[in-house]
C-alpha positions in Angstrom: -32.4 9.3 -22.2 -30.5 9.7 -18.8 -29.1 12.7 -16.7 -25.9 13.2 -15.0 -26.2 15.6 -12.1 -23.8 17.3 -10.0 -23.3 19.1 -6.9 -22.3 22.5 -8.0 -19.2 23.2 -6.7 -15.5 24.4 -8.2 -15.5 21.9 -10.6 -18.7 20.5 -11.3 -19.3 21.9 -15.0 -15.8 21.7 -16.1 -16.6 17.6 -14.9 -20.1 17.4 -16.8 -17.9 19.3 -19.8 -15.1 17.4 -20.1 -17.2 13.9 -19.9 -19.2 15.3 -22.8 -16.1 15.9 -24.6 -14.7 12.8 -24.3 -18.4 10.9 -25.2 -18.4 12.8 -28.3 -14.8 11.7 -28.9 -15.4 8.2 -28.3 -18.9 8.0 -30.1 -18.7 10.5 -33.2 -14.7 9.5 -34.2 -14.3 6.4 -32.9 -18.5 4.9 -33.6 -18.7 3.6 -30.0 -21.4 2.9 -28.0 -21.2 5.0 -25.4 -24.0 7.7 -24.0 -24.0 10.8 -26.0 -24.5 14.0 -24.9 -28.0 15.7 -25.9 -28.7 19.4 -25.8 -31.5 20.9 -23.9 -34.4 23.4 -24.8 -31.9 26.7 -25.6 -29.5 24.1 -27.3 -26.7 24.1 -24.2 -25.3 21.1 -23.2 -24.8 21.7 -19.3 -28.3 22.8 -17.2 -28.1 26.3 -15.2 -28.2 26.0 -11.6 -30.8 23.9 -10.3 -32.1 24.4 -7.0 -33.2 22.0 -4.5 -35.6 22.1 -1.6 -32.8 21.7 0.7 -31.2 24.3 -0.4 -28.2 22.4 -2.5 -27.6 23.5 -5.9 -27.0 21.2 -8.9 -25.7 21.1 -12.6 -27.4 18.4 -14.9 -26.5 16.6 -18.5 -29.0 15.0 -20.6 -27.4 11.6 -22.5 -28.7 8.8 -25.1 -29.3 5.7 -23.5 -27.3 3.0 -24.6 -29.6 -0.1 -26.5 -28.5 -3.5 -24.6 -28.5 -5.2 -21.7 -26.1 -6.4 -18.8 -25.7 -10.5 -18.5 -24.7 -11.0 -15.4 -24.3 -14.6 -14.7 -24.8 -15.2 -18.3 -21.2 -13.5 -19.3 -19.1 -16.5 -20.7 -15.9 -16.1 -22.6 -17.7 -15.3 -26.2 -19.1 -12.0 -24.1 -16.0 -11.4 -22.7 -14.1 -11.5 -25.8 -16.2 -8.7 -27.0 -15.8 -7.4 -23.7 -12.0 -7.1 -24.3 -12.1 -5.7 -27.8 -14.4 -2.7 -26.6 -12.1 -2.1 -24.4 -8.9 -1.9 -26.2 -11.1 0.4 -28.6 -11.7 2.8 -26.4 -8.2 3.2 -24.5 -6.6 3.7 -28.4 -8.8 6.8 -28.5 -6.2 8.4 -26.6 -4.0 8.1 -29.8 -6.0 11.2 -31.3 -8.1 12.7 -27.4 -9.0 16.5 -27.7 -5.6 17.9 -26.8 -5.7 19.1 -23.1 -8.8 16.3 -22.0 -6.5 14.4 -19.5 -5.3 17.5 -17.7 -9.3 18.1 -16.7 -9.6 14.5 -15.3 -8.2 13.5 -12.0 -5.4 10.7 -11.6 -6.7 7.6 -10.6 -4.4 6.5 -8.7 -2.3 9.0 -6.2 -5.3 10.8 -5.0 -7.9 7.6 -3.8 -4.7 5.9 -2.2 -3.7 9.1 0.0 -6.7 9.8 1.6 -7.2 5.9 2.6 -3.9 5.8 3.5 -3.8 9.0 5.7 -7.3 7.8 7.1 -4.9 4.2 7.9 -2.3 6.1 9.3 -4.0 8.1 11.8 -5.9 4.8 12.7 -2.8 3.2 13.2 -1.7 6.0 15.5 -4.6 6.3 17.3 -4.9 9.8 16.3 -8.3 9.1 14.7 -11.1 7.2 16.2 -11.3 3.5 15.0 -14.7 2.9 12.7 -16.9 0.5 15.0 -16.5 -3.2 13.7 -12.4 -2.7 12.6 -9.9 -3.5 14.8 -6.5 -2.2 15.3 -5.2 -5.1 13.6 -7.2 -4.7 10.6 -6.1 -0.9 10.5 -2.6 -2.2 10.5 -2.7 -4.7 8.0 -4.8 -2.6 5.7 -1.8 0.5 6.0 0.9 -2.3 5.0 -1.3 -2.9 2.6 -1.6 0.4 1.2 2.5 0.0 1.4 2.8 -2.9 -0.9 0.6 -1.7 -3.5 2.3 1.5 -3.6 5.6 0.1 -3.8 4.4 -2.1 -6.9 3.3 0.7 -8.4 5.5 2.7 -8.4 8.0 -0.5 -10.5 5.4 -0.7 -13.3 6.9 0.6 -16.7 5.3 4.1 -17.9 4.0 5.8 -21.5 1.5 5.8 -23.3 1.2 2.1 -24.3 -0.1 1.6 -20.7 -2.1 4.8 -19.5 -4.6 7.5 -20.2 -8.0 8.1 -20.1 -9.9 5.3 -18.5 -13.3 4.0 -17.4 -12.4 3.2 -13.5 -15.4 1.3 -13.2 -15.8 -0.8 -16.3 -17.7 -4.0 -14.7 -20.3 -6.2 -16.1 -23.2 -4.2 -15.1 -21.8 -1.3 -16.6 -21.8 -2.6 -19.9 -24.1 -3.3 -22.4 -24.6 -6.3 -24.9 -26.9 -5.9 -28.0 -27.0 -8.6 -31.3 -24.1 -6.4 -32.8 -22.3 -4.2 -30.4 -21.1 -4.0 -27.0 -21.8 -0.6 -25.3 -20.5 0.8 -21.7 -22.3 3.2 -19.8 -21.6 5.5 -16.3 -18.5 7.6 -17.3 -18.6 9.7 -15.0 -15.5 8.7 -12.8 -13.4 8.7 -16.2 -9.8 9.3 -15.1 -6.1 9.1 -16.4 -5.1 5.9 -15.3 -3.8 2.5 -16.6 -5.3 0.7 -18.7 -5.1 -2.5 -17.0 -7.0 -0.9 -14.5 -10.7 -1.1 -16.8 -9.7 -4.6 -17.1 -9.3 -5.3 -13.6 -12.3 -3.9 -13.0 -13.9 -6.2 -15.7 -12.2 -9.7 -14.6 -12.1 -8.7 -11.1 -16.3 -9.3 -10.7 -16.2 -12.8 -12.4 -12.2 -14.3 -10.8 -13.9 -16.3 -8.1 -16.6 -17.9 -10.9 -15.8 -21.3 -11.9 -13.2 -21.3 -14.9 -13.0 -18.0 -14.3 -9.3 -18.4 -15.9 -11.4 -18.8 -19.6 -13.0 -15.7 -18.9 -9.9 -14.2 -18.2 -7.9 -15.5 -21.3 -11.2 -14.7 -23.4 -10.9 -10.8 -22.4 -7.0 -10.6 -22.9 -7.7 -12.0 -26.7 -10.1 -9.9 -27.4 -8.0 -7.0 -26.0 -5.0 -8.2 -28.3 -7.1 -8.6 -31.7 -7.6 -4.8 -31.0 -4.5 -3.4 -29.1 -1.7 -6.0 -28.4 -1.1 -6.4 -25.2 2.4 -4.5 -23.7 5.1 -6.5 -22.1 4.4 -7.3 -18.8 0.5 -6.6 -19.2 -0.5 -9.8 -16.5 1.5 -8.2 -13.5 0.3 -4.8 -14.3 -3.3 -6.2 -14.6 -2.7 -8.4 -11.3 -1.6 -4.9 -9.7 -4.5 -3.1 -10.9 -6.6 -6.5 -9.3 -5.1 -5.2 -5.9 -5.4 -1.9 -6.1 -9.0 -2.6 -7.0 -9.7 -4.4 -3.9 -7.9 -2.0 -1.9 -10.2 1.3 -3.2 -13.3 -1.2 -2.3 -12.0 -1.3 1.5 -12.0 2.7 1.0 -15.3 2.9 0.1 -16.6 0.3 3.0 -14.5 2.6 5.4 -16.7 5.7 4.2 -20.1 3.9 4.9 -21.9 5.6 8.2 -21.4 1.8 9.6 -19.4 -0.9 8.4 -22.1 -3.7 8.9 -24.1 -1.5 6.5 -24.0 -4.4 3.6 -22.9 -7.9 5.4 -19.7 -8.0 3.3 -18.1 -5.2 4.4 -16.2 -6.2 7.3 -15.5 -9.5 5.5 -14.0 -7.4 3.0 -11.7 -5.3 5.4 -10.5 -8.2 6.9 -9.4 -10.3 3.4 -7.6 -7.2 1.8 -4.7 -8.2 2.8 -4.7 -12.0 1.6 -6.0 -10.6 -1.6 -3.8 -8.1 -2.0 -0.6 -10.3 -1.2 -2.0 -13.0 -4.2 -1.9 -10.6 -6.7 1.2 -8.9 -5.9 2.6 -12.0 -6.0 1.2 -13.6 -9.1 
């Protein structure tokens, strides 16, 4: 068993509600493995207000764990494969989602890019203070950066052969391998958003292993035996990579220091190079 909590707040049990709908979706129609939601005592699905010492409040879901395990280092192409498949599973349970579901997610996409971006810009303009360890230089490069990706973006071709409901955050350590099925776990940043984007966020952990480029045709097969693949699927994906690394340098830029994990100003300043390879590829 594992709980999902959440500050209670406008929106917090419509989030816990609309996650359980869409576990239920992927799990009950579709024979997924994915956590699935459990009821409590008085057979609701969402907790009343919990109170903490502090004085926050909090909503909680009770879930199944998912049987498996995570392989890091031990993920080679025959994972991966499966890897793929689960995923093209999951985004063509869209082709039959609870009508209305996507309209209670958030767009992962617009939202995450603005508020970096309008962090950037008032960097840039010196209308904000500068986070210790980034320099004006990295500020700038990191707002082009946000430029260029937007601009890609915004070519990419639309419909529903290339978007809805998605993971966001569908790495190896979020999955789950058994003898006979591949599960994923942590849906709790589910989003509308392109579905090159999960597998981005798959390939995107392993691309600097060695022959990382097996991995990387193993997952697309896999994808294919399941969904096949839309025209133009390897510059969306390679989009996706960027905007990947780019939503990492917003989350390093939130930290209360940037030397909090030793990677972070590495990070900030290799964006752009990153980003520029990919758009390019």
């Amino acid at each position: 068993m594992q709980l999902r909590l959440v500050h209670e707040g406008p929106d917090s049990v419509d989030r816990l509600a609309s996650e359980q709908v869409w576990l239920e979706h992927l799990a009950g129609r579709h024979h997924l493995a994915v956590p699935v939601p459990r009821a409590w005592s008085d057979g609701s699905l969402i907790s009343p207000r919990l109170m903490h010492r502090d004085g926050s409040a909090w909503h909680a879901s009770a879930f199944s764990w998912v049987e498996g395990r995570h392989l890091d280092r031990g993920l080679d192409s025959a994972q991966m494969r499966r890897a793929g498949a689960f995923l093209a599973h999951m985004h063509r349970a869209n082709e039959d989602a609870p009508a209305g579901l996507a309209d209670r997610r958030p767009v992962w996409w617009i939202p995450r890019l603005f508020e970096l971006a309008t962090t950037l810009r008032d960097i840039v303009q010196q209308r904000a203070m500068l986070p210790p360890g980034i320099s004006p230089a990295v500020a700038a490069e990191l707002r082009r950066t946000h430029d260029a990706i937007a601009v890609a973006h915004a070519a990419l071709p639309d419909g529903a052969r290339y978007a809805g409901l998605v993971h966001t955050d569908a790495h190896w350590q979020n999955l789950r391998f058994g003898d006979q099925r591949v599960g994923l776990v942590d849906f709790e940043d589910f989003a509308t958003g392109r579905f090159m984007l999960d597998l981005a966020c798959l390939w995107g952990k392993v691309e600097d292993r060695p022959h990382s480029d097996r991995l990387l045709d193993a997952m697309l097969e896999g994808y294919d035996r399941v969904s096949p693949l839309p025209t133009g699927h390897l510059h969306d994906l390679h989009v996706m990579l960027a905007f990947r690394r780019f939503d990492y340098a917003g989350w390093v830029l939130s930290w209360p220091r940037l030397d909090l994990h030793a990677w972070g100003p590495a990070l900030l300043r290799g964006v752009g190079r990153y980003v520029d390879r990919h758009l390019t590829s």
